[in-house]
Residue frames as qw, qx, qy, qz and C-alpha x, y, z in Angstrom:
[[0.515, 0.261, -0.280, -0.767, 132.99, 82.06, 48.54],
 [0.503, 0.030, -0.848, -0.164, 132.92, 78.03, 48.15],
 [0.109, -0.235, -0.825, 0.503, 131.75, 77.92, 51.93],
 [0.394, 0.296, 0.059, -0.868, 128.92, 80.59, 50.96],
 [0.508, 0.205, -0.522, -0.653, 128.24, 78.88, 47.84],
 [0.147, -0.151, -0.947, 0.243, 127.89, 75.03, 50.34],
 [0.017, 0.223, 0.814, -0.535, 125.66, 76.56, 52.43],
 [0.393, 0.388, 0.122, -0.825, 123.32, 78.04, 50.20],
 [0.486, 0.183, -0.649, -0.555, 122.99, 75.40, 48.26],
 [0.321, -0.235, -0.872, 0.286, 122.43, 73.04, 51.26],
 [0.348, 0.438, 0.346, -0.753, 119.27, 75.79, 52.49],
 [0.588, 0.193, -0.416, -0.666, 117.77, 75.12, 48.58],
 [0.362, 0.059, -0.882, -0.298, 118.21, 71.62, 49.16],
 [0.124, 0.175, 0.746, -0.631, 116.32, 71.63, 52.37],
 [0.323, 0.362, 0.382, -0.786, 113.77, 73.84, 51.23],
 [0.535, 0.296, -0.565, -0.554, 113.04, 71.37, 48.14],
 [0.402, -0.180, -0.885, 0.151, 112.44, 68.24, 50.22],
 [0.147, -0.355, -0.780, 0.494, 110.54, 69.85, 52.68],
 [0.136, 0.710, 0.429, 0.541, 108.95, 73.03, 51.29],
 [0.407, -0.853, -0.325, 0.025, 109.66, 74.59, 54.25],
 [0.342, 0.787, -0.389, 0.335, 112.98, 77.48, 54.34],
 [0.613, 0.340, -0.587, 0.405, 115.93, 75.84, 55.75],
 [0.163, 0.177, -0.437, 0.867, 116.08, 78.57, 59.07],
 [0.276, -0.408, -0.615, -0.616, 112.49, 78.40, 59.65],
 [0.414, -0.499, 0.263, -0.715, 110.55, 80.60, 62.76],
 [0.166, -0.155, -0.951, 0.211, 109.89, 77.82, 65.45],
 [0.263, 0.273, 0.467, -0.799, 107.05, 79.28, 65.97],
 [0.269, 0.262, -0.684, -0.625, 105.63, 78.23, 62.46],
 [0.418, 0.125, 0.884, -0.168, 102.87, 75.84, 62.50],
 [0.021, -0.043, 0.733, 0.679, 101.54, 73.91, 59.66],
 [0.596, 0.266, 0.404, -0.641, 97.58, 73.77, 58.74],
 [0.070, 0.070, -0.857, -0.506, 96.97, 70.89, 56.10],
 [0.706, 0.253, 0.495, -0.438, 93.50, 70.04, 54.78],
 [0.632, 0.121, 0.730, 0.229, 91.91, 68.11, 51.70],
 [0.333, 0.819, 0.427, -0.188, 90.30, 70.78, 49.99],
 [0.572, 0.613, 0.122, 0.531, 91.58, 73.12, 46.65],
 [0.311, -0.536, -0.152, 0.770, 93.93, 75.87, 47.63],
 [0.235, 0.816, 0.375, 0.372, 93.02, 79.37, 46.80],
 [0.101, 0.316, -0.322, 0.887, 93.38, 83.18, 48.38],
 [0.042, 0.245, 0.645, -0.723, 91.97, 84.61, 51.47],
 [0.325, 0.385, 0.247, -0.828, 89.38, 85.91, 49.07],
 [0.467, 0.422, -0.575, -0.523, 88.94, 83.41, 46.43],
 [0.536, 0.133, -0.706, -0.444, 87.99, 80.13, 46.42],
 [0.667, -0.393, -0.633, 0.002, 86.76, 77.02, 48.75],
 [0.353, -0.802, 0.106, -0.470, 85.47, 78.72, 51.54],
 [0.888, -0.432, -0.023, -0.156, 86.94, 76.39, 53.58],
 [0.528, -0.038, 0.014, 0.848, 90.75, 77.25, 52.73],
 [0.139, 0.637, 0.065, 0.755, 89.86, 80.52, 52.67],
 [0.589, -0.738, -0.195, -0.266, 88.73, 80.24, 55.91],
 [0.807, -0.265, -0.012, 0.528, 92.31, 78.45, 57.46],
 [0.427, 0.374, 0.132, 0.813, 93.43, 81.84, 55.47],
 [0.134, -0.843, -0.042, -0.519, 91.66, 83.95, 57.01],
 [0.676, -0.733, -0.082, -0.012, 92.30, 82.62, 60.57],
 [0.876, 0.034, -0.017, 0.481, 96.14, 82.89, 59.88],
 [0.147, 0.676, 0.279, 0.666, 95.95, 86.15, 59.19],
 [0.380, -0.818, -0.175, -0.394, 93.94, 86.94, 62.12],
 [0.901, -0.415, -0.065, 0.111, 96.07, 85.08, 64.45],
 [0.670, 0.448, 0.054, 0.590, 99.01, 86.21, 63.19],
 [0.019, 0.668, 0.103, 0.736, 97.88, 89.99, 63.48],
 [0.640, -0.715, -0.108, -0.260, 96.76, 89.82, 66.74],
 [0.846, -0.253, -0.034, 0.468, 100.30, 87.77, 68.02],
 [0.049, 0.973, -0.048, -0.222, 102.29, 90.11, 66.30],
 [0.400, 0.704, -0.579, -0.088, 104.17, 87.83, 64.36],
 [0.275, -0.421, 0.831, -0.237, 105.31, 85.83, 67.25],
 [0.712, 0.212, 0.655, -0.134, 102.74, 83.03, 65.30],
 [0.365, 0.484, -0.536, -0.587, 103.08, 82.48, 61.67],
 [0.771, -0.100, 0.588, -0.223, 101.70, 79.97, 59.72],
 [0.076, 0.249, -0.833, -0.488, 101.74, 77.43, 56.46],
 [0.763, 0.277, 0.388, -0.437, 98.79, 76.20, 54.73],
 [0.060, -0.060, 0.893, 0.442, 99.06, 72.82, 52.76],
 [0.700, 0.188, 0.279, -0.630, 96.12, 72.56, 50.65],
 [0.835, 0.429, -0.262, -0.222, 94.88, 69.42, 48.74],
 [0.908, -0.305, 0.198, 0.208, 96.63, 66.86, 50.95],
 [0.486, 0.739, -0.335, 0.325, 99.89, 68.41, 49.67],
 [0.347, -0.589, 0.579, -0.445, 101.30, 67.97, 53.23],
 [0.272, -0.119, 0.940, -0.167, 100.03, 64.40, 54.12],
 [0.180, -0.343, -0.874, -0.292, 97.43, 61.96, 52.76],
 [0.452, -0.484, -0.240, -0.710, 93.94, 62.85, 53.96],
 [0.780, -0.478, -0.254, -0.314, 93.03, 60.27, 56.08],
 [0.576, -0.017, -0.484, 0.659, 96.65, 60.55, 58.29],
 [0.081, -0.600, 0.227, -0.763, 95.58, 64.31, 59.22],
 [0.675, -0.652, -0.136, -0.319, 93.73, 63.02, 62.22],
 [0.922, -0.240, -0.091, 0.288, 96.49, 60.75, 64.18],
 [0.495, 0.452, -0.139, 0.729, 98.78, 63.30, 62.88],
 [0.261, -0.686, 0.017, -0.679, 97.09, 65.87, 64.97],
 [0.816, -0.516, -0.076, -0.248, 97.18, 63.56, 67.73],
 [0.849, 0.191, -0.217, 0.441, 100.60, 62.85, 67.72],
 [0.243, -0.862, -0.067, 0.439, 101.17, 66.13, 67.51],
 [0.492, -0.296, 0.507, 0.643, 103.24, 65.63, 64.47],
 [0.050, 0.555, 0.367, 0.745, 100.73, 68.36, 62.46],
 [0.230, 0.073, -0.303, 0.922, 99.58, 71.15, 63.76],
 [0.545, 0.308, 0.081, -0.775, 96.02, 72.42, 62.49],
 [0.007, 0.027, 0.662, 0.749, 93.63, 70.93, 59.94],
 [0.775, 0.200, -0.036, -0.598, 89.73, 71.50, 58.44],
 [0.026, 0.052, -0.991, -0.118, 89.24, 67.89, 58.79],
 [0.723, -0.041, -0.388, -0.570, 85.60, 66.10, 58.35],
 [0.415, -0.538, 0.607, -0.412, 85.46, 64.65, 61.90],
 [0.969, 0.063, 0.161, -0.175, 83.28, 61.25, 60.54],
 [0.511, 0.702, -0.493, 0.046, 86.58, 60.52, 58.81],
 [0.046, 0.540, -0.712, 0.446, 88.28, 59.85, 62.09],
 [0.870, 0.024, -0.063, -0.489, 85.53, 57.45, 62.94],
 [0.818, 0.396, -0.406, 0.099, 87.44, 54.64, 62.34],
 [0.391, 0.305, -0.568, 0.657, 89.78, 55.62, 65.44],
 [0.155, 0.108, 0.350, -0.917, 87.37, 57.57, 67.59],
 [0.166, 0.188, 0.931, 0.266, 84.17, 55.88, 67.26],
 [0.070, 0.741, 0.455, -0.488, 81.54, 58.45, 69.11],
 [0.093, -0.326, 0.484, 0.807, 83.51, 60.75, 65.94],
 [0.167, 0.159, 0.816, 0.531, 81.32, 58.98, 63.43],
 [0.017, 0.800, 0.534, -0.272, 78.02, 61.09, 65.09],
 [0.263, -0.559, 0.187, 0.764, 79.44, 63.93, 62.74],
 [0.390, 0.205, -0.533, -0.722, 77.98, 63.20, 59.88],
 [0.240, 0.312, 0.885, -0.249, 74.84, 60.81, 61.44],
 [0.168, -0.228, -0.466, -0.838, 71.83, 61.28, 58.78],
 [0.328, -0.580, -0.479, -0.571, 68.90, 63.06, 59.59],
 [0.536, -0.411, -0.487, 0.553, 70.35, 63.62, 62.99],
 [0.097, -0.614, -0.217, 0.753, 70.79, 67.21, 62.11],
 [0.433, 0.511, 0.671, 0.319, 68.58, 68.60, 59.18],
 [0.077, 0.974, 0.172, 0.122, 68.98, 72.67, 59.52],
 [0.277, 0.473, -0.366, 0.752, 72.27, 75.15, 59.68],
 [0.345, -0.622, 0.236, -0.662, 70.08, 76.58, 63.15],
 [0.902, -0.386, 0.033, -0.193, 70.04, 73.33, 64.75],
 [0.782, 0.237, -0.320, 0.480, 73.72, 72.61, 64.13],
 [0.253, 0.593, -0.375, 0.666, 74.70, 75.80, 65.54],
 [0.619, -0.659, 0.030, -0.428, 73.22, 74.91, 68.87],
 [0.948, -0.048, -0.269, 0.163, 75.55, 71.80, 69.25],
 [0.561, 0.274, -0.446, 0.641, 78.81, 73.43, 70.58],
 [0.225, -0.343, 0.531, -0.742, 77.01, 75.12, 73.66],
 [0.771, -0.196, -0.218, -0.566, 75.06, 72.11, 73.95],
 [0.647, -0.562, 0.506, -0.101, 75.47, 68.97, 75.74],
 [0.918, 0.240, 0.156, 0.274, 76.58, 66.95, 72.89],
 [0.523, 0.747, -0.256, 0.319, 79.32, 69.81, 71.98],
 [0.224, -0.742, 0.523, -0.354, 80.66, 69.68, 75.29],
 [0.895, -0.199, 0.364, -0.165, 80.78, 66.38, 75.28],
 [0.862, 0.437, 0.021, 0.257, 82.60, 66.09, 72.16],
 [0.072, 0.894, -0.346, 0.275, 85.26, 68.79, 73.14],
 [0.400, -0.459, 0.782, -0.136, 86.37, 67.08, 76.40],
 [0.951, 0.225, 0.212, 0.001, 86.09, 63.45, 74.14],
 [0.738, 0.579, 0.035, 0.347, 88.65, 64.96, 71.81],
 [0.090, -0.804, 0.450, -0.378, 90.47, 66.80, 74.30],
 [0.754, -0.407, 0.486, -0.174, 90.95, 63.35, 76.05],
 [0.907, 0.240, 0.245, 0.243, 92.13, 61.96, 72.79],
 [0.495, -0.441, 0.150, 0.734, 94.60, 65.23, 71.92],
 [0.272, 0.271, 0.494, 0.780, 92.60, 67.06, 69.95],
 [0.051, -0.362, -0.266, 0.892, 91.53, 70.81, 70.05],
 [0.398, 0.576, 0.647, 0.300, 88.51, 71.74, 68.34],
 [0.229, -0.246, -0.078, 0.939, 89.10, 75.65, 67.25],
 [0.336, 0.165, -0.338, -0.864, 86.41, 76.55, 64.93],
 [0.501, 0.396, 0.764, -0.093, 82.96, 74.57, 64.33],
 [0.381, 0.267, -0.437, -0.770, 81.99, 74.26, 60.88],
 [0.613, 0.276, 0.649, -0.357, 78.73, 72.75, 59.57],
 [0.185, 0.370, -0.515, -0.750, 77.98, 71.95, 56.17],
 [0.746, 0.302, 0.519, -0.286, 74.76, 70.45, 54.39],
 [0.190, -0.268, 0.815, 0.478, 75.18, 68.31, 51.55],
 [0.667, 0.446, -0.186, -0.567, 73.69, 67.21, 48.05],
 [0.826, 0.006, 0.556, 0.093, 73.78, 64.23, 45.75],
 [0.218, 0.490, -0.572, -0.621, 75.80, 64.22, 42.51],
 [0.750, 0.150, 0.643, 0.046, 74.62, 61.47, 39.91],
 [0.074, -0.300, 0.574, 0.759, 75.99, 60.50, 36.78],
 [0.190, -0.212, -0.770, -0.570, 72.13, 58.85, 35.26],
 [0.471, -0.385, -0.790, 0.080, 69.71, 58.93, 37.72],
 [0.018, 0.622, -0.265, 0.736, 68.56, 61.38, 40.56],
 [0.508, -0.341, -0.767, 0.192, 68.66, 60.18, 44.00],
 [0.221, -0.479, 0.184, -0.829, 66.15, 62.13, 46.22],
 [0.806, -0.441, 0.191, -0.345, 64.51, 59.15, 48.26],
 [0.348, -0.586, 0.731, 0.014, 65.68, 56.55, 49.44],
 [0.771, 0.244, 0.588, -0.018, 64.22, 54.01, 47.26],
 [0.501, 0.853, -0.054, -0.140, 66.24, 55.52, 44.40],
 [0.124, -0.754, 0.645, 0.004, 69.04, 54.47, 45.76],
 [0.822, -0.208, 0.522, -0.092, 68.63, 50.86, 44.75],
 [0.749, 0.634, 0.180, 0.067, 70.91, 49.47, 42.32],
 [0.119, 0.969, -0.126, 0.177, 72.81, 52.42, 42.48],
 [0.758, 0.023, -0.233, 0.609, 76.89, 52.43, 43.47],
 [0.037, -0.834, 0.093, -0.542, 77.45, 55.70, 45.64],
 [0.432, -0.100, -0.537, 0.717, 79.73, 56.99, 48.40],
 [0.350, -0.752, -0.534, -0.161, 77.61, 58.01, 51.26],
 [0.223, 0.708, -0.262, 0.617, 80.96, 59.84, 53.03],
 [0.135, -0.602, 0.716, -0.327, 80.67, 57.70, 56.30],
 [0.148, -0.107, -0.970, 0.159, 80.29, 54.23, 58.00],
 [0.246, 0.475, 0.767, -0.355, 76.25, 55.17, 58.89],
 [0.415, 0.543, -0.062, -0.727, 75.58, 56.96, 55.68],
 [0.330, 0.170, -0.869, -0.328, 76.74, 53.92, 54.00],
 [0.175, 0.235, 0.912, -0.287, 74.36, 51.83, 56.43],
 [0.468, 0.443, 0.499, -0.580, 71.69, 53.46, 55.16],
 [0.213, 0.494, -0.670, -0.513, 72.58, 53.15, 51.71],
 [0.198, 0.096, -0.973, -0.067, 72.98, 49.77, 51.94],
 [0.233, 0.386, 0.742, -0.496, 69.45, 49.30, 53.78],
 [0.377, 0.598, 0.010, -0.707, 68.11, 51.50, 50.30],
 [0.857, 0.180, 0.481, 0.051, 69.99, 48.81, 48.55],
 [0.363, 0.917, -0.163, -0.013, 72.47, 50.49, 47.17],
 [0.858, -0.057, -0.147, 0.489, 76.22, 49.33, 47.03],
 [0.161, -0.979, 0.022, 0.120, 78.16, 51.88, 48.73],
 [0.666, 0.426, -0.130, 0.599, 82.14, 53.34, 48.16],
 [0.683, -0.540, -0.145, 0.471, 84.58, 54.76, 50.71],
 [0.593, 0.204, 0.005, 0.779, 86.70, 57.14, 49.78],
 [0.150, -0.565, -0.346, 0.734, 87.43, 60.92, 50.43],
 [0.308, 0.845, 0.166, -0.405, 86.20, 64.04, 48.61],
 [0.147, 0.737, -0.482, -0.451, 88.92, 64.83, 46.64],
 [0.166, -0.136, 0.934, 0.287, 88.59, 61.02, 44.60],
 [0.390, 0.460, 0.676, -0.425, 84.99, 61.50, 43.99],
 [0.314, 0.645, -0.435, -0.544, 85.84, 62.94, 40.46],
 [0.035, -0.498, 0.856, 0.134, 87.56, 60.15, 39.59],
 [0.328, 0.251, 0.854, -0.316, 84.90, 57.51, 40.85],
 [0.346, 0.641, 0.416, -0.545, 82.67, 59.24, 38.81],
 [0.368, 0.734, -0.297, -0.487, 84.19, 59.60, 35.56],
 [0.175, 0.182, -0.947, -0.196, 85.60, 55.89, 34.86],
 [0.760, -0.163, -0.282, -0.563, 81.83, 54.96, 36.20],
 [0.417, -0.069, -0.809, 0.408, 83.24, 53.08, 39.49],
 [0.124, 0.491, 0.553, -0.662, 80.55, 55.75, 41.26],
 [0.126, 0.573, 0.790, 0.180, 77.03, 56.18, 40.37],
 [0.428, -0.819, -0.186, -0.333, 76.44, 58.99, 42.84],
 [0.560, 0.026, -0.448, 0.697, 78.31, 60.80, 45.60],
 [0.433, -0.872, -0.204, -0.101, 76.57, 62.55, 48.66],
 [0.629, 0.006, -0.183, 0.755, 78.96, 65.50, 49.55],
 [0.093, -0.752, -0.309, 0.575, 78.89, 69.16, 50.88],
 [0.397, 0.877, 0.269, -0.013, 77.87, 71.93, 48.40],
 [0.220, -0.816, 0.464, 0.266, 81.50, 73.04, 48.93],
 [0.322, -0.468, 0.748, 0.343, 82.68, 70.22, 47.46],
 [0.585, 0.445, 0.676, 0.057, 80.35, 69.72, 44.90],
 [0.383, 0.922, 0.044, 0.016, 81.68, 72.69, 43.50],
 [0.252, -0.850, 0.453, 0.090, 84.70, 72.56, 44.68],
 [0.373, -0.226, 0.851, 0.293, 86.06, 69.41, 42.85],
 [0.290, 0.411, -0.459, -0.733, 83.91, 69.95, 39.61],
 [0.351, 0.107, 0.925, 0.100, 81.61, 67.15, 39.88],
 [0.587, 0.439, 0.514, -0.444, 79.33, 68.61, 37.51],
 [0.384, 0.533, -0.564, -0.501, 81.37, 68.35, 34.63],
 [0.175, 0.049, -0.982, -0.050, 80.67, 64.26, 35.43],
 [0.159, 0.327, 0.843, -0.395, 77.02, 64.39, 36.71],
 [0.011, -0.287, -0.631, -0.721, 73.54, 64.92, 35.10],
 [0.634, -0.604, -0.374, -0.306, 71.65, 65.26, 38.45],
 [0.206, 0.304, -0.400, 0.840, 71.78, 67.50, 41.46],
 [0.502, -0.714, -0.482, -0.076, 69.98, 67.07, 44.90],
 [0.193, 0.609, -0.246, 0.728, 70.55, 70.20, 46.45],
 [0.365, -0.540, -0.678, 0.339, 70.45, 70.74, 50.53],
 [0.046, -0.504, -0.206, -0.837, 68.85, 73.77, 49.80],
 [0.404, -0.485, -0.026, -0.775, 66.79, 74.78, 53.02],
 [0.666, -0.543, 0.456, -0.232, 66.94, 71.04, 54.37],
 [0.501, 0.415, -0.759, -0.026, 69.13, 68.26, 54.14],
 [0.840, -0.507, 0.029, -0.190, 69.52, 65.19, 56.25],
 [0.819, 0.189, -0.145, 0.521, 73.30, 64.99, 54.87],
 [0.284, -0.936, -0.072, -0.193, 74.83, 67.19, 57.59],
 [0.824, 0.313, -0.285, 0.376, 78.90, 67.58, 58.42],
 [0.410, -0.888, 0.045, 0.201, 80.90, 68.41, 60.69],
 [0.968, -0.060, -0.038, 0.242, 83.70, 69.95, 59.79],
 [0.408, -0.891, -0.082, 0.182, 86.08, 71.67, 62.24],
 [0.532, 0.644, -0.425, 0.349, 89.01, 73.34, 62.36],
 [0.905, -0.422, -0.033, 0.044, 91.29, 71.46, 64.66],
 [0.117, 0.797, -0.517, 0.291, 94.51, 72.11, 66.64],
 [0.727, 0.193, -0.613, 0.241, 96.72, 69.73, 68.20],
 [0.536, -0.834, 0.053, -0.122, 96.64, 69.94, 72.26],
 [0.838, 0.092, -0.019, 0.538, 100.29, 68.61, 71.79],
 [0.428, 0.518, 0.228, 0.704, 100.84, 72.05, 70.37],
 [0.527, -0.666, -0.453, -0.273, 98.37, 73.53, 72.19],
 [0.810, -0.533, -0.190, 0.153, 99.14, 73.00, 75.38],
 [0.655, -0.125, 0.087, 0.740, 103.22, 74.15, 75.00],
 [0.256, 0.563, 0.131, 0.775, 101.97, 77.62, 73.50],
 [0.037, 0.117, 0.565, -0.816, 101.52, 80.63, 76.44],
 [0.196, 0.573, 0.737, -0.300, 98.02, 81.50, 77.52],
 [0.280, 0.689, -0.080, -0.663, 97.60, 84.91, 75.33],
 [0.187, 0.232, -0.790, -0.535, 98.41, 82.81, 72.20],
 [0.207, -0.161, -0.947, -0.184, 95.79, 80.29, 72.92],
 [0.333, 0.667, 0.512, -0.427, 93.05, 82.62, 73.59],
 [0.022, 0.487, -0.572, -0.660, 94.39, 84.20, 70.78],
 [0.137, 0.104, -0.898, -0.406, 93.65, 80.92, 68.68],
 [0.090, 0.312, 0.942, -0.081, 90.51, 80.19, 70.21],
 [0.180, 0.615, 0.565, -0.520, 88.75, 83.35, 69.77],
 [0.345, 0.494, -0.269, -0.752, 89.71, 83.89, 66.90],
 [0.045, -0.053, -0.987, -0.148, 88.51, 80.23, 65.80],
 [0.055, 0.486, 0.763, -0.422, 85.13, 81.17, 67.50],
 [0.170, 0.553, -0.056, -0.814, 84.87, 84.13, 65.28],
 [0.226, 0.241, -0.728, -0.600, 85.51, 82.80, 61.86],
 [0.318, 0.350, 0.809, -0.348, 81.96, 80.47, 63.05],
 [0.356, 0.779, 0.103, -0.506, 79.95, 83.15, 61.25],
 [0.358, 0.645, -0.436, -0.515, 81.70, 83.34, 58.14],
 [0.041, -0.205, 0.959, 0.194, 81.78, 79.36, 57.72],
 [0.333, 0.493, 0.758, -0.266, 77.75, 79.08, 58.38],
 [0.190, 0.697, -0.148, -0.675, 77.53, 82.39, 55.99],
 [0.128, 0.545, -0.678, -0.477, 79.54, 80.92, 53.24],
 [0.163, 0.123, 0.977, 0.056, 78.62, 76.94, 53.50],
 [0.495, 0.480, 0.511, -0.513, 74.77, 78.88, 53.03],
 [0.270, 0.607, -0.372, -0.648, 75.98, 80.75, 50.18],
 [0.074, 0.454, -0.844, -0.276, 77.22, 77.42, 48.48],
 [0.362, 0.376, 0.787, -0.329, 74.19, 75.76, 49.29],
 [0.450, 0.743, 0.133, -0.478, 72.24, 78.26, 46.46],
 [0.120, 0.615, -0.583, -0.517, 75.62, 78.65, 44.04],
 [0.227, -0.198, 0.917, 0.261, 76.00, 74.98, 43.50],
 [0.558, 0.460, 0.688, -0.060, 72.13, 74.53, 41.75],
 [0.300, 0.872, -0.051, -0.383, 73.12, 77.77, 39.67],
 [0.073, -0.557, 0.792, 0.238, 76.53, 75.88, 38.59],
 [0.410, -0.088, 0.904, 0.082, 75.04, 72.62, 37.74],
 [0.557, 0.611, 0.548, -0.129, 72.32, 73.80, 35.87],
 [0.094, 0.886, -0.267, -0.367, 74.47, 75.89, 34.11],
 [0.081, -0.438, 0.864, 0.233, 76.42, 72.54, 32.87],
 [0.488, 0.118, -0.632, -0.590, 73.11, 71.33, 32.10],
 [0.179, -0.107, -0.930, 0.301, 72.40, 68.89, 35.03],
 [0.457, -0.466, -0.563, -0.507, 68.71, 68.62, 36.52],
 [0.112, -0.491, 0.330, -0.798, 67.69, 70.24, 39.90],
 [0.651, -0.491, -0.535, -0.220, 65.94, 68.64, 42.64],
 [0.041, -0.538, 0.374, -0.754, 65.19, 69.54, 46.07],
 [0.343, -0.319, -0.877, 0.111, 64.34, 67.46, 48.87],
 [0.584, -0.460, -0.244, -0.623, 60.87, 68.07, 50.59],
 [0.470, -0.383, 0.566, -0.559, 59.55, 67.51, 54.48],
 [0.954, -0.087, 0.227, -0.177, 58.48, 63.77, 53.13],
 [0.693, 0.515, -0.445, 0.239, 62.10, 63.30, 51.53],
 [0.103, -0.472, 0.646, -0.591, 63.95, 64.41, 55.15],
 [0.539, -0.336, 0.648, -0.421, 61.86, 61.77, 56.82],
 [0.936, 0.262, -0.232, 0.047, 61.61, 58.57, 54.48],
 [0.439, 0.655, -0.435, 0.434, 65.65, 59.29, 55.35],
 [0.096, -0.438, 0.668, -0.594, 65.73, 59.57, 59.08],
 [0.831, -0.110, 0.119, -0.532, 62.91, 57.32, 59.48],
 [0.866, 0.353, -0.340, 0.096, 65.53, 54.76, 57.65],
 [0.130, 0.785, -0.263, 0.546, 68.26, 56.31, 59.95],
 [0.432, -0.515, 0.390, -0.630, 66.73, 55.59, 63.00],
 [0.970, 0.039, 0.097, -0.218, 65.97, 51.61, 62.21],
 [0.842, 0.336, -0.254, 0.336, 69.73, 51.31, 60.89],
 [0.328, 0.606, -0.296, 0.662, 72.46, 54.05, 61.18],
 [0.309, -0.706, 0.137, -0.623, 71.19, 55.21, 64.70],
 [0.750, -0.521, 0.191, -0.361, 70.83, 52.35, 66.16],
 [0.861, 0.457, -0.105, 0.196, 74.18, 50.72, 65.20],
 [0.230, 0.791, -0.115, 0.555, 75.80, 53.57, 66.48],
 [0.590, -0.545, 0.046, -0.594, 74.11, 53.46, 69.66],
 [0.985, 0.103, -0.102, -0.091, 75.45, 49.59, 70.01],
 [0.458, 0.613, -0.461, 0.449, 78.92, 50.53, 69.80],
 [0.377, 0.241, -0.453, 0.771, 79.69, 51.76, 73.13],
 [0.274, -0.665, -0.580, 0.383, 78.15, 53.12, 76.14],
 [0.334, -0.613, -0.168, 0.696, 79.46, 56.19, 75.03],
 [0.031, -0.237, -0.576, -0.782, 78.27, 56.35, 71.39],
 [0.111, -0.666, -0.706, -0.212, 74.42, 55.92, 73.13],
 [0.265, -0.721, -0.427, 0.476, 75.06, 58.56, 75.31],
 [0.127, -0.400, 0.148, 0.895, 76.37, 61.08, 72.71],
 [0.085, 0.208, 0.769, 0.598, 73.43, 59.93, 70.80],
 [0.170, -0.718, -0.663, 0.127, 71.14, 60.39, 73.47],
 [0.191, -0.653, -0.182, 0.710, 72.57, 64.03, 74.52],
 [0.081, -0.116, 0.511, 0.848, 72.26, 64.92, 70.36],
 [0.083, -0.350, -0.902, -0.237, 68.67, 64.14, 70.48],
 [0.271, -0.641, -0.425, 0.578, 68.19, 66.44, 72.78],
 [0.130, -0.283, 0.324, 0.893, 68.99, 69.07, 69.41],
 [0.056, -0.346, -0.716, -0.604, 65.95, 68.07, 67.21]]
């Protein structure tokens, strides 16, 4: 009974330091992202989505895959998921590719304004030549892309609405990468780093003005209980994300072939229900803010180019500078408009 009573208390203690049960399936793999957790049928579409594909992936294996979803950086910090994935020492996550930027430089063309200003022009990118370019990029760095997601973004503000760019002067906002800030900063605007899930924060002690994010997460982290003004990317936007769901080729690679068509096709499905949903959330999020009282505004065909017109003189060509191999994934994205 005392040897019973060891070893079950040494499985609790495991499964309190790690969250994970003591005896746990090798076959387990973890999916961390930044975003609120919910159910498969309930909240940010974007866990619901890692939920859904677990599920599927699951069902289809017949068990012989199982996963864990860490939402809300409950697993690791945000900005580790990438390297992690590359290590190999995570498994999955819905990451916001510009993020990785920073490592991966051609990455930062993921969220390039006014590069991609419609949901139908995004979706062309993964049988295009820029998506195949980016695949075998990130397959050469160890990372699988399983799922494209796209998402168009808005502007919270806490006094002010910023729909051109000449609104933006003055102003303290996070632009969400290294060439949305350039253009910022070219609008005359001081700009702020950080990820989604601190953009509350910024925003309530008045350290951000303004905070250009995807309609997902403008609802999804309650910035309108801190903002008085809502540019919506209702129909167009020139704020435009990528952001996939991504699998370790570490991982990858070591599973048989039926599992990893397995994972890709059912990654290739769940496409549809992320362009679906990211629309939906486009519409909700002016119905939610105005509902808290904030002021609507939509951006117009001379808003989308004041923007890329700025874009192209700063952000684009900056980019383009980097590397031989930023111009060329700039040049082969051009090829989308």
């Amino acid at each position: 009974m005392r040897r019973n009573f060891l070893i079950g208390t040494l499985a609790a203690a495991i499964l309190a330091c790690t969250g994970t049960p003591a005896f746990a399936d090798a076959n387990v793999l973890k999916i961390s992202h930044q975003f609120p957790g919910g159910t498969i049928d309930e909240g940010d579409f974007r866990d619901r989505l890692t939920r859904k594909f677990a599920a599927e992936v699951e069902k289809r294996t017949k068990g012989t895959l199982k996963f864990q979803i860490y939402p809300g950086s409950s697993l690791m910090k945000t900005n580790a998921q990438f390297s992690a994935i590359r290590r190999g020492a995570l498994d999955l996550t819905l990451y916001p590719l510009p993020y990785a930027g920073g490592e991966v430089a051609e990455l930062n063309i993921g969220l390039m304004p006014g590069l991609v200003t419609s949901y139908a022009q995004a979706a062309t990118w993964k049988n295009a030549e820029v998506g195949k370019a980016m695949t075998a990029l990130l397959a050469e760095k160890g990372v699988i892309i399983v799922s494209w997601v796209w998402q168009a973004g808005g502007v919270a503000s806490r006094n002010a609405p910023l729909i051109n760019p000449e609104d933006a002067k003055g102003m303290k906002v996070r632009g969400g990468s290294r060439e949305m800030d350039m253009i910022l900063k070219a609008a005359g605007a001081a700009v702020l780093s950080l990820p989604s899930n601190e953009i509350y924060a910024a925003m309530q002690t008045g350290a951000a003005d303004a905070a250009m994010t995807s309609s997902t997460s403008l609802i999804s982290f309650r910035l309108e209980e801190v903002s008085k003004h809502l540019t919506t990317g209702r129909g167009q936007a020139y704020w435009f994300m990528l952001e996939p769901l991504l699998m370790s080729k570490q991982v990858f690679d070591k599973l048989p072939a039926d599992q990893q068509k397995t994972i890709m096709d059912v990654g290739a499905e769940l496409e549809k229900f992320g362009a679906e949903q990211a629309k939906i959330d486009d519409k909700v999020v002016a119905d939610i803010y105005t509902k808290a009282g904030a002021k609507i505004y939509d951006l117009d065909a001379n808003a989308i180019k004041k923007w890329q017109a700025l874009a192209r003189e700063t952000a684009w060509k900056d980019y383009a500078e980097k590397s031989p191999g930023c111009a060329k994934m700039l040049q082969l994205a051009e090829k989308t408009l």
